[in-house]
TIVOBA-157340 format. One record per residue (C-alpha): x, y, z; residue in three letters; residue number from 1. Coordinates in steps of 0.05 Angstrom, whole numbers. Layout:
<rs>
[r [X,Y,Z],Ala,NUM]
...
</rs>
This chain:
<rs>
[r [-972,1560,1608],Unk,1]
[r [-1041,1529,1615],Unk,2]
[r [-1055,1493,1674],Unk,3]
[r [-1067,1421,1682],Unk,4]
[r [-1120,1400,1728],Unk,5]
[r [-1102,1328,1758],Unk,6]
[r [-1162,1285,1764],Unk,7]
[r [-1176,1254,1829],Unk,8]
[r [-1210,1193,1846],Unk,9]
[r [-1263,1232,1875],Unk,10]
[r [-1264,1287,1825],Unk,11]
[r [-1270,1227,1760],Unk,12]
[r [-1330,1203,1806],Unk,13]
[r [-1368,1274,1802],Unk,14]
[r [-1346,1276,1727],Unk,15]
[r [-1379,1218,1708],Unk,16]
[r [-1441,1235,1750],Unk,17]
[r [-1451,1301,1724],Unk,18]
[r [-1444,1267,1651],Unk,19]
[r [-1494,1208,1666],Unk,20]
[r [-1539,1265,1691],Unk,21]
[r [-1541,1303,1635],Unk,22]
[r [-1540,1253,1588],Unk,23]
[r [-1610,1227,1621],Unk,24]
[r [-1638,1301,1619],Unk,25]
[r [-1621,1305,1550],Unk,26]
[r [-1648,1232,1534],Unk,27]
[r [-1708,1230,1490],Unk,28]
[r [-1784,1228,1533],Unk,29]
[r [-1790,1163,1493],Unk,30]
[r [-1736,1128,1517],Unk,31]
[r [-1739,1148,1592],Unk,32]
[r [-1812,1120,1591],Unk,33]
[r [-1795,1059,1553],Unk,34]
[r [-1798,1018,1615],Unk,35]
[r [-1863,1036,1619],Unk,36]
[r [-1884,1007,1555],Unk,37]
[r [-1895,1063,1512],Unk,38]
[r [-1850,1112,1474],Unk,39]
[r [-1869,1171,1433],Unk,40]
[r [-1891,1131,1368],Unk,41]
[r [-1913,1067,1411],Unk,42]
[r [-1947,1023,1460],Unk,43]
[r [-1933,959,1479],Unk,44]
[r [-1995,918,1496],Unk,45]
[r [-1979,837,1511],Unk,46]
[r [-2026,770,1511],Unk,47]
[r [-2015,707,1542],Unk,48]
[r [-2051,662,1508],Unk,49]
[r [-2058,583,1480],Unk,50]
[r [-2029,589,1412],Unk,51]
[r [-2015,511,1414],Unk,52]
[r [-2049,446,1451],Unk,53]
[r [-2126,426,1445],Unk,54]
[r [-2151,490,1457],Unk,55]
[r [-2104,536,1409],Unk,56]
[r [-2162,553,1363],Unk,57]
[r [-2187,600,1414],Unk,58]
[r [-2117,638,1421],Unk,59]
[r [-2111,638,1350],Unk,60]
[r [-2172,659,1333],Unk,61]
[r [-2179,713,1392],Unk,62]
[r [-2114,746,1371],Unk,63]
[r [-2132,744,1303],Unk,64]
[r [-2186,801,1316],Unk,65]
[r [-2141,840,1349],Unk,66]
[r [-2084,840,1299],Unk,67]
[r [-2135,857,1248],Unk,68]
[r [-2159,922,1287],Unk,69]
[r [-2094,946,1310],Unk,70]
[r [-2072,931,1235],Unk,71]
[r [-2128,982,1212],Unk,72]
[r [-2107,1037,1273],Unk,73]
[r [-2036,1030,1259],Unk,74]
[r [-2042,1042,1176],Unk,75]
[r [-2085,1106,1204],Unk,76]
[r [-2035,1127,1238],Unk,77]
[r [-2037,1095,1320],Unk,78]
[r [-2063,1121,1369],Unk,79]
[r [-2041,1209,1377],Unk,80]
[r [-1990,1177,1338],Unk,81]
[r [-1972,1119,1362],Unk,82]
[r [-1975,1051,1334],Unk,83]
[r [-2001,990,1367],Unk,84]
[r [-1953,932,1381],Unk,85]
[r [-1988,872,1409],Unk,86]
[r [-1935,814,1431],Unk,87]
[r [-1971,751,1436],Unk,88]
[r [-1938,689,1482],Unk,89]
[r [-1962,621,1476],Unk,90]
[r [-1989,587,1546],Unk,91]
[r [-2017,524,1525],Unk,92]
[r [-2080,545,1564],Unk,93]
[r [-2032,524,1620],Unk,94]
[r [-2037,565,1679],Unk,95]
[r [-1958,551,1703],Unk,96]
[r [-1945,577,1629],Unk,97]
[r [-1989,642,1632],Unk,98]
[r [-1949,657,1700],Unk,99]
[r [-1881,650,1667],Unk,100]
[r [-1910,706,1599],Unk,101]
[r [-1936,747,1658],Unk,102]
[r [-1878,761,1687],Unk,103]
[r [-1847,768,1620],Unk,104]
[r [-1888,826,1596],Unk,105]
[r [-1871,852,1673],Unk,106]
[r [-1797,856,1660],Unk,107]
[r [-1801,884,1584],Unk,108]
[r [-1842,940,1602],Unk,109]
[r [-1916,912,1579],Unk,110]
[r [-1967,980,1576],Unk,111]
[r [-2029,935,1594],Unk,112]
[r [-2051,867,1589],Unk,113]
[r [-2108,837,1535],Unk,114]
[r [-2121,780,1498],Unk,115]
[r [-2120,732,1548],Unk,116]
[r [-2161,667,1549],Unk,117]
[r [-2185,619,1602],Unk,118]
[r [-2206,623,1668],Unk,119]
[r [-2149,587,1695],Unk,120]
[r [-2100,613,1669],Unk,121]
[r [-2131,677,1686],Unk,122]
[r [-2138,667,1751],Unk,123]
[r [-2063,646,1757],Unk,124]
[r [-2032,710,1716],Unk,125]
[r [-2077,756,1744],Unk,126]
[r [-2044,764,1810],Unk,127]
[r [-1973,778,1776],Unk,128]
[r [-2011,832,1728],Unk,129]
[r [-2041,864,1787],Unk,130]
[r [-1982,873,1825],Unk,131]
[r [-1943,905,1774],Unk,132]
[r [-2011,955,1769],Unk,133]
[r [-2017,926,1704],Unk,134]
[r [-2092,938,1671],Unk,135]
[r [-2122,872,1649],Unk,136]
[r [-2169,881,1588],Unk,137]
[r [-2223,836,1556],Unk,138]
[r [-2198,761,1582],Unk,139]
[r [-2240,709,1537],Unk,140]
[r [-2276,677,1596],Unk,141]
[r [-2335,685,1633],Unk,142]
[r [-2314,673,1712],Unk,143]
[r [-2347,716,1764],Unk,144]
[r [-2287,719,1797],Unk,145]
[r [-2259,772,1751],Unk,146]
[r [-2328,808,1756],Unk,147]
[r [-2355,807,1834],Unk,148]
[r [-2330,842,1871],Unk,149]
[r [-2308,888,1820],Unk,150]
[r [-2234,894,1812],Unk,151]
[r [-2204,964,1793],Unk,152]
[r [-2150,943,1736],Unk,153]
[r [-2202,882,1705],Unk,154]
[r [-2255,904,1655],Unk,155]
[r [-2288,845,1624],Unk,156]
[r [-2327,850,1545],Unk,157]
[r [-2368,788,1555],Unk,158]
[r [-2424,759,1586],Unk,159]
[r [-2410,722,1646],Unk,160]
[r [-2421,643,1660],Unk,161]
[r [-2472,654,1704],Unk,162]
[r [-2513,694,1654],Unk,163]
[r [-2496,642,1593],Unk,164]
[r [-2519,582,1643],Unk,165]
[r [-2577,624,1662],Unk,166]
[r [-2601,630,1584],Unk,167]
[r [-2596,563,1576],Unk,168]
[r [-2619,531,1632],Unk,169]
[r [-2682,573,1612],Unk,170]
[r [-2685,549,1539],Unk,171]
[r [-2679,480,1554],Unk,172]
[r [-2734,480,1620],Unk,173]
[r [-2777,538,1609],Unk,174]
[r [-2784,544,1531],Unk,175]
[r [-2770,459,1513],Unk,176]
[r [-2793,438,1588],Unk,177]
[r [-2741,393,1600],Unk,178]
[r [-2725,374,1672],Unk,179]
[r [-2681,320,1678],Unk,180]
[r [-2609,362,1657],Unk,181]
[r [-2548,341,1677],Unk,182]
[r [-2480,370,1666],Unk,183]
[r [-2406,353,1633],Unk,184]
[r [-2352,404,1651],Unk,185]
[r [-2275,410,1661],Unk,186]
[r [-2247,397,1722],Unk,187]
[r [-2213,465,1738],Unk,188]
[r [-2241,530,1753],Unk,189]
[r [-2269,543,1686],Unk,190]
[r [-2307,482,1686],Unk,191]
[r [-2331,494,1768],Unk,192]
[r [-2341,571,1752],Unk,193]
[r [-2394,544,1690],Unk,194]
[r [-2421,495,1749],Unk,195]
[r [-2442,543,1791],Unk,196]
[r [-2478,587,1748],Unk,197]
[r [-2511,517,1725],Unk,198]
[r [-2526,505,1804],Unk,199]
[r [-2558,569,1813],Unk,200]
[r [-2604,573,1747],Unk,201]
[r [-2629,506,1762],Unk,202]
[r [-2643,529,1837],Unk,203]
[r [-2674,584,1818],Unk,204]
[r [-2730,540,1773],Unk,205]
[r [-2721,488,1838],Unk,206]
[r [-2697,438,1790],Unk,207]
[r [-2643,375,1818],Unk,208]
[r [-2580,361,1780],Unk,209]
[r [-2599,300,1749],Unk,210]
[r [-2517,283,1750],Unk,211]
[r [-2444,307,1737],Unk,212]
[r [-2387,284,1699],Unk,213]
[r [-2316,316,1694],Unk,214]
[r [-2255,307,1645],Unk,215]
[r [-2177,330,1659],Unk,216]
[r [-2160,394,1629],Unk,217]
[r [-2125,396,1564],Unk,218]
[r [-2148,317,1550],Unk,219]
[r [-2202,288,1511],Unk,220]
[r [-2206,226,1572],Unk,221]
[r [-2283,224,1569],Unk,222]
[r [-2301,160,1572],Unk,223]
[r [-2306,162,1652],Unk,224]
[r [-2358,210,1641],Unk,225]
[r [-2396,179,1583],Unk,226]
[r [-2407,117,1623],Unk,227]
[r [-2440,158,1672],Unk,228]
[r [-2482,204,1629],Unk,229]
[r [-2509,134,1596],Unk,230]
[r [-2529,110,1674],Unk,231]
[r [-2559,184,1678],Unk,232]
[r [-2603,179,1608],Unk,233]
[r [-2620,252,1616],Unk,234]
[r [-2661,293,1568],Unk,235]
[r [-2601,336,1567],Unk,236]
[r [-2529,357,1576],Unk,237]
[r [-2498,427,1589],Unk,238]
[r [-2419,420,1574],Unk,239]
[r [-2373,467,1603],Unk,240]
[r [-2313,446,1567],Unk,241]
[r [-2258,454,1508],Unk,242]
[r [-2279,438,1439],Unk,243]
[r [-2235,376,1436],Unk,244]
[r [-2268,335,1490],Unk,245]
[r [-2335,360,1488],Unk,246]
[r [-2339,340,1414],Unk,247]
[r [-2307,270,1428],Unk,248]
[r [-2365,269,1488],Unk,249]
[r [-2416,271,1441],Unk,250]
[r [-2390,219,1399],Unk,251]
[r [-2387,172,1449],Unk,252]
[r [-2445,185,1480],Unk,253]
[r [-2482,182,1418],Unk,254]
[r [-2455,119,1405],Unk,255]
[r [-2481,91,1471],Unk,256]
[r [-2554,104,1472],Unk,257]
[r [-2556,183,1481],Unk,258]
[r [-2572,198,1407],Unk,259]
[r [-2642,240,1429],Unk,260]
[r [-2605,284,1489],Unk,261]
[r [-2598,361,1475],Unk,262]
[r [-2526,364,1480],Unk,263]
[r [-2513,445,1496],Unk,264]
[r [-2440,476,1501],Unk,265]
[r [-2415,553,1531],Unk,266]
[r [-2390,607,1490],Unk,267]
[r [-2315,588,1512],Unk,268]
[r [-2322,510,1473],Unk,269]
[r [-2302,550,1398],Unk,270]
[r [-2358,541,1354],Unk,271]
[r [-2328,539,1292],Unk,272]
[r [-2275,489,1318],Unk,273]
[r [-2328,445,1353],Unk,274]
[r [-2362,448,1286],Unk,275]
[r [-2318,414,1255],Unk,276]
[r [-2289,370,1296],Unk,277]
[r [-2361,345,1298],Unk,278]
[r [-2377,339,1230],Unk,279]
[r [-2441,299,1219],Unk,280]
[r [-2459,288,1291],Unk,281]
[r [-2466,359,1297],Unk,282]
[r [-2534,354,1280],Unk,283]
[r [-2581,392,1336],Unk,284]
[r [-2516,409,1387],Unk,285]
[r [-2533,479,1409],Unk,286]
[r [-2481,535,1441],Unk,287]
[r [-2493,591,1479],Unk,288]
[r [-2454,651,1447],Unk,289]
[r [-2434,714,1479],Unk,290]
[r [-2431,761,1406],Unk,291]
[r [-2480,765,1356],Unk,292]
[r [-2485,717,1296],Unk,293]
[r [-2417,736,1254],Unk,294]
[r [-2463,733,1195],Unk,295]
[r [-2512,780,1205],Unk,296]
[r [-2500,832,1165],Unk,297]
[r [-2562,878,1185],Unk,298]
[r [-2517,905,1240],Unk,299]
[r [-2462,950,1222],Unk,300]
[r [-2412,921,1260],Unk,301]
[r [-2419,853,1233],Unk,302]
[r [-2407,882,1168],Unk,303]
[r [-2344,927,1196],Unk,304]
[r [-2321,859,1223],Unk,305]
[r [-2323,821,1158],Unk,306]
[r [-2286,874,1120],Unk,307]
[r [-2230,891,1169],Unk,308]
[r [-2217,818,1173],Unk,309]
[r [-2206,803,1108],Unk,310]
[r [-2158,863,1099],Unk,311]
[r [-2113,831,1151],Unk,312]
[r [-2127,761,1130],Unk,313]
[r [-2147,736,1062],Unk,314]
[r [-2185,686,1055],Unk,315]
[r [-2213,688,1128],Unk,316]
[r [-2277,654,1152],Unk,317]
[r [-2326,691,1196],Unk,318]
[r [-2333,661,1277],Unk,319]
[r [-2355,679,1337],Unk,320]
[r [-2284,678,1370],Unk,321]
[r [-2253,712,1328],Unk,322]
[r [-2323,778,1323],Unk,323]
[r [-2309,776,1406],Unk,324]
[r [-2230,791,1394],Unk,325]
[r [-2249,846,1348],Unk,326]
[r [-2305,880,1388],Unk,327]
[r [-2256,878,1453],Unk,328]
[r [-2200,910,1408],Unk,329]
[r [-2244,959,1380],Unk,330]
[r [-2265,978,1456],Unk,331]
[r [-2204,979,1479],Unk,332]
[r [-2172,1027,1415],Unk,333]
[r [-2233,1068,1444],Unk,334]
[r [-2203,1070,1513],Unk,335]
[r [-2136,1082,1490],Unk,336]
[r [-2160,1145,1452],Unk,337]
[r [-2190,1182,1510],Unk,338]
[r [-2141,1164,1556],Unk,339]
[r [-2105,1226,1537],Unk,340]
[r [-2045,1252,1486],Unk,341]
[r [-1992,1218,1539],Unk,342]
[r [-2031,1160,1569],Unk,343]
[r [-2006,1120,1627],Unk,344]
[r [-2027,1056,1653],Unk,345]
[r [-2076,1096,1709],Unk,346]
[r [-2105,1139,1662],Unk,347]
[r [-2131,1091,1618],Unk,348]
[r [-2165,1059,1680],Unk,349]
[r [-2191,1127,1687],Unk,350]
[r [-2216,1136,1612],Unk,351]
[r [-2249,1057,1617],Unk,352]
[r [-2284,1075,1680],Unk,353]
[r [-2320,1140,1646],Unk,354]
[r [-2340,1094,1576],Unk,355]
[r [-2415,1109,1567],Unk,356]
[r [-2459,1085,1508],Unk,357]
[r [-2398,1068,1463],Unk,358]
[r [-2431,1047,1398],Unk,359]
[r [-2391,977,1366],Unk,360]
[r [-2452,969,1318],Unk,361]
[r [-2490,909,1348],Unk,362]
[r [-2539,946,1382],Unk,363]
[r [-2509,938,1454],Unk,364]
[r [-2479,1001,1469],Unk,365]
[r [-2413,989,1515],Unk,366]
[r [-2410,1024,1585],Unk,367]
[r [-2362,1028,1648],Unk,368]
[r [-2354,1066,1712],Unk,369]
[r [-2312,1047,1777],Unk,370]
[r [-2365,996,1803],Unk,371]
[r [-2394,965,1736],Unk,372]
[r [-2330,936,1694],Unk,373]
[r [-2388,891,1660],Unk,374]
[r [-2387,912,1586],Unk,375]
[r [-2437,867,1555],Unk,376]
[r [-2501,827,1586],Unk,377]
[r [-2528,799,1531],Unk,378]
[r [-2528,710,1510],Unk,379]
[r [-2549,686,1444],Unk,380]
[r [-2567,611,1434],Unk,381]
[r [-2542,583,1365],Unk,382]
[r [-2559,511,1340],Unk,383]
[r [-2521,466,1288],Unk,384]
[r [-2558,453,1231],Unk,385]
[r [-2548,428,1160],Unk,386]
[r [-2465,429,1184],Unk,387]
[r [-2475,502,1197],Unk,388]
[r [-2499,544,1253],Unk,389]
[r [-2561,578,1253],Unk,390]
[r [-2591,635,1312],Unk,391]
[r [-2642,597,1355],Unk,392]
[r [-2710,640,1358],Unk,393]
[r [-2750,628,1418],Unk,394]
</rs>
């Protein structure tokens, strides 16, 4: 007779432990790091950005360079095999909102963070991010905040704000000698992060603010500050601001006896967006850009640009937004390969900090280390002519 073993609470306990056990020993790699946010054939990388509201064009176009290079890596192949998904949440360039996707990617297992844009809503996720020991790559904004002091998971592509207000605080009063400048910006950290770069270029020349005026974030309520610009009359205007309400600025103040002020935006305004929203009283607004001119096709990676691009997206137009999303996806893919066959989120830290003289084509090589997470230095002035833009030689 065989015998029958009667199962005890206690002994069903220990069966079903010694079956969860080896069911998790036997469970793919993949799917025990999955929290982590990669598997064996992926990684998960995730962006908070404005993919709706006034300033959408920038998360639109921003992620649109980054879909196009992952699209390229991933028909290659990934990454050691792994393919790049990038999950993109709309904020509204809302900082509540950027909080909310930031804890989001913390709860599905985000690898690293990239693709962000703003300075406050940056400055809002960041602190979630960071917690979590999430690595936070290539945010579109300028603020020294993310730059000094250096912080170990934040490496930053572009030039900051105070070395875009530097350049053109220079053009305008040491190459056109203009002295009476005042500034526009928005009232948030972006805009007072753009002002005190402004404050110190013009201190540094021991120039006065000839006067400021603000606007709400995510508004085009500008008429505050036109009145004030027309009591100002200055020779000209820097504008730290959105593309919406810096264009409608213009306008007005245009309309009101300004028509001869140089009227001069920061990278962050979206040229090709401002552009157009312009449209004929474009004429003579200059920008300060952070990438070369996206139609230069002397340099190589202009040229990579334009064709990977239009492989993901046919029929797509050439901008400066969309160039800095590729260059910082190309960088990062970089990172990503030499972080190892089984990166993790500290290793890739690792293989950022030890980037020297990467070559993107633009004649700026791209380099790292633990206390420089400053990619690139150099500002480019571009000027609106003829309804396009053209590079400003000086």
């Amino acid at each position: 007779m065989r015998a029958i073993t009667i199962m005890t609470p206690s002994l069903i306990w220990k069966s079903i432990l010694v079956a969860v056990s080896i069911c998790f020993v036997l469970m793919p790699f993949s799917a025990v790091h999955a929290s982590k946010g990669i598997t064996s054939t992926s990684m998960l990388l995730c962006a908070s950005n404005a993919e709706s509201g006034p300033a959408m064009f920038l998360g639109k176009e921003y992620t649109k360079g980054f879909k196009a290079v992952f699209l390229q890596v991933n028909k290659n192949g990934g990454i050691n095999g792994r393919k790049i998904e990038l999950e993109v949440l709309d904020d509204g360039y809302e900082p509540d909102r950027a909080i909310e996707n930031t804890e989001k990617f913390v709860k599905s297992g985000c690898f690293l963070l990239t693709g962000y844009v703003g300075t406050p809503t940056s400055k809002a996720a960041l602190p979630v991010g960071e917690k979590a020991g999430l690595p936070y790559f290539f945010p579109f904004t300028g603020a020294e905040f993310l730059r000094n002091p250096v912080r170990p998971l934040v490496f930053n592509l572009r030039a900051s704000y105070f070395m875009e207000t530097e350049e053109m605080v220079h053009y305008l009063a040491d190459v056109k000698g203009l002295k009476k400048i005042a500034i526009f910006y928005q009232d948030d950290s972006y805009g007072r992060a753009g002002l005190t770069g402004f404050k110190r270029a013009m201190n540094k020349r021991g120039l006065k603010i000839a006067g400021e005026a603000t606007y709400p974030r995510n508004t085009v309520a500008v008429s505050k500050a036109v009145i004030t610009m027309r009591r100002i009359k200055p020779e000209a205007v820097v504008m730290i601001g959105a593309y919406k309400p810096c264009a409608a600025f213009i306008k007005k103040a245009k309309k009101v006896g300004l028509s001869n002020t140089r009227f001069i935006n920061i990278s962050f305004v979206g040229s090709k967006a401002l552009l157009k929203e312009l449209g004929p009283e474009g004429e003579g607004v200059l920008v300060s850009q952070v990438v070369p001119f996206p139609w230069d096709n002397s340099l190589q990676g202009v040229k990579d640009y334009a064709r990977t691009m239009k492989a993901a997206f046919p029929g797509f137009e050439p901008g400066f937004v969309s160039l800095e999303g590729y260059l910082a996806a190309k960088t990062l893919v970089q990172v990503l390969k030499q972080a190892g066959k089984d990166p993790t989120r500290r290793s890739v830290v690792a293989a950022a900090n030890k980037m020297k003289n990467f070559d993107l084509g633009i004649k700026e090589p791209l380099s790292f280390s633990p206390t420089d997470h400053q990619g690139m230095d150099k500002v480019y002035l571009t000027v609106i002519k003829d309804g396009k833009f053209q590079p400003v030689t000086y």
